[in-house]
N, C-alpha and C positions, 0 to 999 in steps of 0.2 A: 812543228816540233812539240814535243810532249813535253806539260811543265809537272814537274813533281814536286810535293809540300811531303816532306816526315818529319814527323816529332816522336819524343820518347814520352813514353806516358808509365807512372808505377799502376797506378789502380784509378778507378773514375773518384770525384770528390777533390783532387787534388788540384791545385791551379796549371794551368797547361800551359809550358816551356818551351821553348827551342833551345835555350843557352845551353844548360848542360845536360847531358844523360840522368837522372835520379836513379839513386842504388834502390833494388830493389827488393821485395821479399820472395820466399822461397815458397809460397802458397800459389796454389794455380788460380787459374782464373774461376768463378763457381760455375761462371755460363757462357766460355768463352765468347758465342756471336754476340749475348747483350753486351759483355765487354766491350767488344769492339765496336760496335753499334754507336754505345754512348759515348766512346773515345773520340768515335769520326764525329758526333752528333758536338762534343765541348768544342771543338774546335773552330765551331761559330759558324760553319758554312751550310747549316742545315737551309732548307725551303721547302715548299711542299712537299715536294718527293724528296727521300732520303738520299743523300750523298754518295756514289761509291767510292769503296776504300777496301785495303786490305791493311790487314794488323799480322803482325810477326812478334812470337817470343823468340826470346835467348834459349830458352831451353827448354825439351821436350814437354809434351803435355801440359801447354800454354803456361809454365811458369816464367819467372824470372823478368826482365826488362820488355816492355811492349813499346815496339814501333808500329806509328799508322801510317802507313801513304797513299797518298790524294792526288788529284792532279794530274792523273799521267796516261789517260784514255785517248788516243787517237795517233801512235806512233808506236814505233819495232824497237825505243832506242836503249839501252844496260842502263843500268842503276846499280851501280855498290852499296851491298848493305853494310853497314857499319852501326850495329854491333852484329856477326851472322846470326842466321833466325835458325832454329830447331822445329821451330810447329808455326803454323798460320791460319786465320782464319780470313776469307774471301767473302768481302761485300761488294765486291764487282760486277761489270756486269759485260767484263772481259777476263778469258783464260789468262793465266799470268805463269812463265817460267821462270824455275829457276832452277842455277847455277850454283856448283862450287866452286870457292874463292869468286875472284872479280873479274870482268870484262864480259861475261855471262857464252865463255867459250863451250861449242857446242859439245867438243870432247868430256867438257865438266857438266852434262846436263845432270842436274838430280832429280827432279818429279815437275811435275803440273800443277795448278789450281787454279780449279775452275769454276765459274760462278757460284755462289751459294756454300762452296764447300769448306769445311774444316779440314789440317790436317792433325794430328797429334803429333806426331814425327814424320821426318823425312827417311827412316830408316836407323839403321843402328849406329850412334853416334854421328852420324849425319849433319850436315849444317849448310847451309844455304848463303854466300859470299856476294851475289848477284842476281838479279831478277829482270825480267822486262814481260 
C-alpha cells in the first residue's frame, strides 16, 4: 500500500508545517523545479540521491499555495487534493494522474505528469481535485 506525506509550503526559508495551510502570496515561483526541489529537499528526507516528489499550486503558473507529496511510489491508489492544484511540477520518477474533483474517476481525467516535467496549467480554468 502506498504511503503518502503532503505539506503546504508558501515559499522555501519558511519553517515547514503540517498544522495548518499558510496564506500565500500572489507571486510565482522564480524557478518553479528549484522550488520544489528545496521544498522536498526542507522536509528532511534528502540522502544521496534526491528524493522524489511532486509539488502542486493553487493556481495557474505555479502561484498561490504549494503542496509537496512524497511517499507514494509503488501503488494505483487516489489521493484527494485539498487545496485543488492549477499547475504542478514532477520530481518523480513515476507518471502521476490526475483527476477533477475527488476519487480520481476516470470520466474526470484532466492531463498527465510525467517524470521531469512541469505543467503551468491544466487548461483553462482547470483544476485538479485527485491524483494517483
Amino acid at each position: 500500500m502506498r504511503s503518502r506525506s503532503a505539506i503546504a509550503l508558501i515559499g522555501i526559508g519558511m519553517a515547514v508545517t503540517a498544522a495548518t495551510p499558510l496564506t500565500s502570496t500572489a507571486a510565482a515561483a522564480a524557478d518553479p523545479v528549484t522550488t520544489c526541489r528545496r521544498a522536498i529537499d526542507a522536509l528532511g528526507k534528502t540522502t544521496d540521491k534526491p528524493v522524489p516528489g511532486v509539488c502542486l499550486w493553487t493556481e495557474q503558473n505555479f502561484r498561490g499555495e504549494m503542496t509537496v507529496l512524497t511517499g507514494y511510489w509503488g501503488s494505483d491508489t487516489c489521493g484527494d487534493l485539498r487545496p485543488a492544484a492549477k499547475s504542478a511540477v514532477s520530481l518523480s520518477n513515476e507518471e502521476h494522474l490526475l483527476y477533477r474533483f475527488t476519487k480520481c474517476q476516470e470520466k474526470n481525467f484532466l492531463t498527465s505528469i510525467k517524470p521531469g516535467q512541469s505543467q503551468a496549467t491544466f487548461g483553462s480554468d482547470a483544476a485538479a481535485g485527485s491524483w494517483r
